[in-house]
C-alpha positions in Angstrom: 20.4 14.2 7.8 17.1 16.0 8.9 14.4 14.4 7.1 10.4 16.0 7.1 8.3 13.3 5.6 4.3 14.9 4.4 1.9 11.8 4.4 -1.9 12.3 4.5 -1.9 9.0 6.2 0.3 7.3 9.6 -0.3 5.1 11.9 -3.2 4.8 13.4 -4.5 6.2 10.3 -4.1 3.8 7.8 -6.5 4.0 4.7 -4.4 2.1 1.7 -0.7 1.1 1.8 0.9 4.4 2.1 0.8 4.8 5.8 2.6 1.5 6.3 5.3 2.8 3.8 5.9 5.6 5.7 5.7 4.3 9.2 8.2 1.6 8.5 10.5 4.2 6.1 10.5 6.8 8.8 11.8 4.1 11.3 14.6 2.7 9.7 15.8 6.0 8.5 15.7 6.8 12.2 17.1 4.2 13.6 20.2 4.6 11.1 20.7 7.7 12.8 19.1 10.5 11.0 16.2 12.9 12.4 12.9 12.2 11.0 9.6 13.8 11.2 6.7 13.2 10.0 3.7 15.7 9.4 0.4 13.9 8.7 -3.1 14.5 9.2 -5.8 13.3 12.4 -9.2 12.4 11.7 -9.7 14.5 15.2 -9.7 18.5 15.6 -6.8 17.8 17.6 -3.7 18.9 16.9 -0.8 16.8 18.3 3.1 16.0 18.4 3.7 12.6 19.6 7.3 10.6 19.7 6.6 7.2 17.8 10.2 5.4 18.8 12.9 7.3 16.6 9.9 9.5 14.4 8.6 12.6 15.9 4.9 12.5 14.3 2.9 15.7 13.8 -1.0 15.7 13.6 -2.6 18.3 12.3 -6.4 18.8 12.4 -7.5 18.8 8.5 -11.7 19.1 9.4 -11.8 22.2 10.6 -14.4 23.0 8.6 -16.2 20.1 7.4 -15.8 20.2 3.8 -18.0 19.9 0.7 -15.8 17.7 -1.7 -13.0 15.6 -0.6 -10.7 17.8 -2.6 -11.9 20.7 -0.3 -10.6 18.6 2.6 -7.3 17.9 0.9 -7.0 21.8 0.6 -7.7 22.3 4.1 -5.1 19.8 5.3 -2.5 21.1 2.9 -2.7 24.5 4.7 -3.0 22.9 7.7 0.8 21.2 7.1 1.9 24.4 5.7 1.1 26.5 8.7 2.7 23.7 11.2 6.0 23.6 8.9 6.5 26.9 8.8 5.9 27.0 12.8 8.3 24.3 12.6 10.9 26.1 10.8 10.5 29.5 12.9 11.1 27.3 15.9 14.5 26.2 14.4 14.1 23.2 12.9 16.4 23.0 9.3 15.5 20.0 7.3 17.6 18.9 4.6 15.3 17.3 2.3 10.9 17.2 2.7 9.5 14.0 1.4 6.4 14.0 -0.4 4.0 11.0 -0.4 1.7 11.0 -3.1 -0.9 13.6 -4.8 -2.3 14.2 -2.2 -0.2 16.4 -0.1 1.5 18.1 -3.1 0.4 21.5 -2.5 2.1 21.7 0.8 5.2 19.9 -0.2 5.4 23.0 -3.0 4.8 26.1 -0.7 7.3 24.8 1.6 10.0 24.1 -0.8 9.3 28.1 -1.9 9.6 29.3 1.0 12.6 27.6 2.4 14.6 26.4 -1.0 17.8 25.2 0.6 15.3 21.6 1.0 15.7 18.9 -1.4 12.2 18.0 -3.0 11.7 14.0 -3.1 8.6 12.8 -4.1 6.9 9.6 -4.1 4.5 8.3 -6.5 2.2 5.5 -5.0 -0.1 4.9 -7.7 -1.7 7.4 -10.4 -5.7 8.6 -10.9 -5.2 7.0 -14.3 -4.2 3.4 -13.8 -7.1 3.2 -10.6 -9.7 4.4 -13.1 -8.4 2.9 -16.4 -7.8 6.2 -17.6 -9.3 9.4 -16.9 -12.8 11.0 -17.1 -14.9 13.8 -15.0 -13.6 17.2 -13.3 -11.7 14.9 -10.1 -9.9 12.8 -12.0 -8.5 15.7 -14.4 -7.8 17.6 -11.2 -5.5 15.1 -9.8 -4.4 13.9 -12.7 -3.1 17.6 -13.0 -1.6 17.6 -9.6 0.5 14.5 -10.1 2.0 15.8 -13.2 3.0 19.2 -11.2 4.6 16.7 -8.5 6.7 15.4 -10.9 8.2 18.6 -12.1 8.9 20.4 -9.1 10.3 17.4 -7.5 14.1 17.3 -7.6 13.9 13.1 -7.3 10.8 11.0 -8.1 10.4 7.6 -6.5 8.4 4.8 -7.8 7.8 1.0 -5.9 8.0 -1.1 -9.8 9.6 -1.0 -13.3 5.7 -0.7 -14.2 5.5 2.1 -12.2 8.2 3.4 -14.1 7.0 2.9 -17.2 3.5 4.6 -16.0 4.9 7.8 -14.9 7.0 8.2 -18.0 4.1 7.6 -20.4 1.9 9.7 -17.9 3.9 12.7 -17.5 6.7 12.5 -20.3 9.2 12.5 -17.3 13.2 11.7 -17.9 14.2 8.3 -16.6 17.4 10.2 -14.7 15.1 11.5 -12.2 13.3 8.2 -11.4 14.4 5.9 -8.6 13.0 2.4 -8.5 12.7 1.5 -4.7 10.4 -1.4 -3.9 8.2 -1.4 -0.8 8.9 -3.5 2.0 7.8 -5.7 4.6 8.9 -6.8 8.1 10.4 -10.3 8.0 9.8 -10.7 12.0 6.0 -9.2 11.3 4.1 -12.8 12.3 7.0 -13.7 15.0 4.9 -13.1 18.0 1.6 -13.7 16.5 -0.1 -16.8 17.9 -2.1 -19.1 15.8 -5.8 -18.4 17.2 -7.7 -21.5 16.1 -10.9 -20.1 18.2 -10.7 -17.0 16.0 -10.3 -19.4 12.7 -13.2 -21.6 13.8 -15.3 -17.9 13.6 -15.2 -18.3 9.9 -14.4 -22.3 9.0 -15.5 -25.3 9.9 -12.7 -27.7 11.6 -11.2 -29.0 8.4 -12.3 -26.8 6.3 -10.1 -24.4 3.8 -10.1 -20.6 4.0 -8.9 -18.7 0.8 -8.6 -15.0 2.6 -8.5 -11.6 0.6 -7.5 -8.1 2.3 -7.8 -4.8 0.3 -10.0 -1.7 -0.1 -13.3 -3.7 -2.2 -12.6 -1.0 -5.3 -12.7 -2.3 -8.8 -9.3 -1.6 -9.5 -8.8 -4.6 -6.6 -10.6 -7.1 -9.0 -12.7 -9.0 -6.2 -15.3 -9.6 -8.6 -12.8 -12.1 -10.5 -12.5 -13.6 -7.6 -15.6 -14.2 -7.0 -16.4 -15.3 -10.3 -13.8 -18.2 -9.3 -15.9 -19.0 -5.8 -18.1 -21.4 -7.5 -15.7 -23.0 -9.9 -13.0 -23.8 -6.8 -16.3 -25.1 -4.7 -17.2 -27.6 -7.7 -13.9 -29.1 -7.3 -13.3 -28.5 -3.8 -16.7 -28.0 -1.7 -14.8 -27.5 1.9 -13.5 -24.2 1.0 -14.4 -20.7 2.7 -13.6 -17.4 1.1 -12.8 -14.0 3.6 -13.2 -10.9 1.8 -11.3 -8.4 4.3 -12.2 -4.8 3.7 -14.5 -1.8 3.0 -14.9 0.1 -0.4 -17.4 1.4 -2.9 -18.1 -2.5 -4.4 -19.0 -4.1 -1.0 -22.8 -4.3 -1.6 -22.5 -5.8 -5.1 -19.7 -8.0 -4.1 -22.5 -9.4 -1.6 -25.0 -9.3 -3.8 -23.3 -11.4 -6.8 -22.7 -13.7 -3.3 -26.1 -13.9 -3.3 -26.8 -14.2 -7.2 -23.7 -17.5 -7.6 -25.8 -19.1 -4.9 -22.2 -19.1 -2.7 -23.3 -16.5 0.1 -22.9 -19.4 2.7 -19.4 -19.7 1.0 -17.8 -15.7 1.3 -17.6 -14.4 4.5 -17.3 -10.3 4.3 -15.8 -9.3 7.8 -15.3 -5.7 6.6 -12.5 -3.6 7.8 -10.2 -5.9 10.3 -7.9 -3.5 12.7 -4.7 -4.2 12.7 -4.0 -6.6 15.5 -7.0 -8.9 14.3 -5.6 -8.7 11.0 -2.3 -10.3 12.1 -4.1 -13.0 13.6 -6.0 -13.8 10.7 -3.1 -14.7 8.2 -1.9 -17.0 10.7 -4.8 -19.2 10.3 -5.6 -19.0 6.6 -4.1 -21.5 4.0 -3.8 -19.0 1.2 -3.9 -15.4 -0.2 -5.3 -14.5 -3.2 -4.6 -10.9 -5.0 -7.0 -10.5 -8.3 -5.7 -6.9 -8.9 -6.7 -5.8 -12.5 -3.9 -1.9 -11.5 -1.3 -2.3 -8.6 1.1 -0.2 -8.7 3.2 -3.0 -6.4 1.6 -5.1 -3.7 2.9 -5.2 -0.4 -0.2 -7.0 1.3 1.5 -9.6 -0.9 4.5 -9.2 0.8 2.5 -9.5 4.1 1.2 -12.8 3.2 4.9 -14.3 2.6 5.9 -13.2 5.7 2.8 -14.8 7.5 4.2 -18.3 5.9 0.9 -17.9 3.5 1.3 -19.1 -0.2 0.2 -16.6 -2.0 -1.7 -16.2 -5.8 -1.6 -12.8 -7.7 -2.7 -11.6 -11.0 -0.1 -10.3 -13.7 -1.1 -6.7 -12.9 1.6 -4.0 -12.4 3.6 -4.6 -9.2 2.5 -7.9 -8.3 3.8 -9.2 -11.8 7.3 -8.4 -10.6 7.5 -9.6 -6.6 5.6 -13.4 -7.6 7.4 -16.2 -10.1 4.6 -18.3 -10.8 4.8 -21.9 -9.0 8.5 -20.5 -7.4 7.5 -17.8 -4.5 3.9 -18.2 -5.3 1.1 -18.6 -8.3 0.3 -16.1 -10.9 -2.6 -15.7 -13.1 -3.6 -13.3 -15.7 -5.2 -10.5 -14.4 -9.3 -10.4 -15.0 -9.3 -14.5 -16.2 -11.7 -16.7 -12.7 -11.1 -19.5 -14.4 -7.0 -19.2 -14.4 -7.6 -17.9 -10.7 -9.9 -20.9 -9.9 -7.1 -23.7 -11.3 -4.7 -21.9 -9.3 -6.5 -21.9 -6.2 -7.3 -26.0 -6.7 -3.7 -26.6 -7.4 -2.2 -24.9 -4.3 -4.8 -26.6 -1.9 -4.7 -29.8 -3.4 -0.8 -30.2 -3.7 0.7 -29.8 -0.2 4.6 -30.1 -1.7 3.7 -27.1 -4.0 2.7 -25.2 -0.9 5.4 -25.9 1.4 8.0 -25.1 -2.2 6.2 -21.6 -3.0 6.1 -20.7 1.3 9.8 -21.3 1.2 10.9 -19.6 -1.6 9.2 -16.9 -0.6 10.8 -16.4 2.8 13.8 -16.3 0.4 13.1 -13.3 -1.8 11.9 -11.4 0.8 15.3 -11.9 3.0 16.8 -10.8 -0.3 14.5 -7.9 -2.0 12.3 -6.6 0.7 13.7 -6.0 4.0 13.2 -2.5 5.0 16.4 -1.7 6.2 17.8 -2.2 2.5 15.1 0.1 1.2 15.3 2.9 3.7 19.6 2.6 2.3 18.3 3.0 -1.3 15.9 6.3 -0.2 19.1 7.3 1.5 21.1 7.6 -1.3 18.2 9.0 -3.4 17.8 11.8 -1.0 22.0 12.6 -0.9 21.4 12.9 -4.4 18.7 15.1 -4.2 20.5 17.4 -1.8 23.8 17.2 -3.6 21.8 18.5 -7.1 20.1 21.1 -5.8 21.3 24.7 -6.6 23.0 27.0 -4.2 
């Protein structure tokens, strides 16, 4: 099968969870065999082919012209993949099915489909402008708003990563269940394997003997850091040798800080911002647990992450993570927007070592059996035969 993936973001690119999706999708689906490229987007003016093991990857340059709203970007760098598909096509290449990631490269995904309708359309909804804003207000959200509903009707197959998911693009865009797949995200089981166990870089951050509570995410609202902060000083009462690392960069940084600052816990939260990938790695080997407050998540893989990294992991109820953590099996779950739930959850896990050890375990377990990639690159198999054997002749 010939397979032309369109993702706005890849490897080295990665500004949410979607280029991981992709990169790891693309892979498997390669290494079982079929041809996959993807056609993504460069923060350079660039443009570039590039063969990433079994994925041909091409960049195109999306700032031409620097642009005055980010949807004027995202208009430039759907004409840019437009123009490099059809060069594509006119060099010989005959895909069988394109792949659509998200909004945000819908426009491309379309003119290609029209001009070359043989393709299959798949398309991939990662999260939706309502459930990050709590509903919709202002000219940007209505426009994508508007663009994710024409996704799902031109679309021959719609993927979504949870059963909330599901239930969110049905109430969204009044869509029929028989054209929704639900295919989980994934994670790497080997991920941590190699990764040593830095205690220099740990002692950066804690104390020798210390605890170190560690959130990773974009710092937006919809990621609910403020409830975790609002449990800082309720874990410290209880347990005063604990240190918080919020990982990341996003609109609420500086009055994340600031309430820091406010609770009288500044000493307490360390804000590293954005960690590259490799430092990343090192840090969830030296943590003792991850905490996920998300008020929308569509699913969660960072959560995901963290089991592979041997880290017991806490989540709210929200979306996604609702359906990959059991409480007090693979992990703790609190409801989503409550510190002081969060705060008892966080004492339990670091003051009961068997709980830890129980929830790490079990873990391990559901990922082996839900998540492994190869699996999920079978399931987006069969979605796209499907796809291919509806479409009309």
């Amino acid at each position: 099968m010939r397979i032309l993936m369109l993702s706005w973001e890849y490897p080295p690119r990665i500004i949410g969870g979607i280029s991981r999706v992709v990169y790891h999708l693309a892979h498997e689906l390669g290494a079982a065999g079929h041809s996959v490229t993807v056609l993504t987007m460069t923060d350079e003016n660039l443009q570039s082919v590039e063969a990433d093991g079994p994925v041909t990857v091409h960049r195109v340059p999306a700032w031409l012209v620097h642009p005055i709203t980010f949807i004027d970007g995202v208009s430039q760098m759907n004409m840019e993949m437009v123009a490099e598909g059809v060069r594509l096509m006119q060099s010989g290449d005959r895909y069988d099915v394109i792949h659509m990631h998200d909004w945000l490269v819908a426009f491309a995904g379309k003119t290609l489909l029209g001009l070359y309708p043989w393709m299959a359309g798949v398309a991939t909804i990662h999260g939706t402008e309502y459930g990050r804003n709590g509903g919709i207000s202002g000219d940007v959200q209505h426009y994508i708003g508007s663009v994710e509903q024409k996704l799902t009707e031109f679309a021959d197959r719609i993927i979504i990563n949870s059963l909330y998911m599901q239930e969110e693009v049905i109430r969204l865009f009044h869509l029929s269940q028989d054209r929704l797949n639900v295919i989980p995200n994934g994670v790497d089981p080997h991920k941590f394997d190699l990764v040593p166990e830095d205690m220099e870089l740990r002692r950066r951050h804690a104390a020798d003997g210390e605890c170190i509570v560690f959130f990773v995410g974009r710092l937006t609202y919809e990621k609910g850091v403020h409830v975790l902060m609002d449990a800082v000083p309720k874990v410290l009462s209880r347990i005063p040798d604990v240190k918080f690392i919020i990982a990341g960069r996003g609109q609420e940084l500086d009055s994340l800080r600031q309430r820091a600052w406010t609770m009288g816990v500044a000493h307490r939260v360390d804000f590293p911002g954005f960690l590259p990938e490799e430092e990343l790695l090192r840090i969830f080997r030296v943590v003792d647990i991850a905490v996920f407050p998300s008020l929308y998540e569509p699913f969660g893989i960072v959560a995901l992450e963290s089991m592979v990294a041997h880290v017991p992991v806490i989540v709210s109820n929200a979306g996604g993570l609702n359906e990959i953590v059991t409480n007090r099996d693979n992990g703790m779950k609190f409801k989503s927007g409550d510190p002081d739930m969060l705060a008892a959850s966080i004492i339990e896990l670091l003051e009961n070592a068997e709980l830890r050890q129980q929830v790490t375990r079990n873990a391990l377990h559901s990922v082996e059996e839900k998540y492994r990639w190869e699996r999920i690159a079978e399931q987006t198999e069969a979605v796209y035969r499907q796809a291919i054997e509806n479409k009309p002749r």
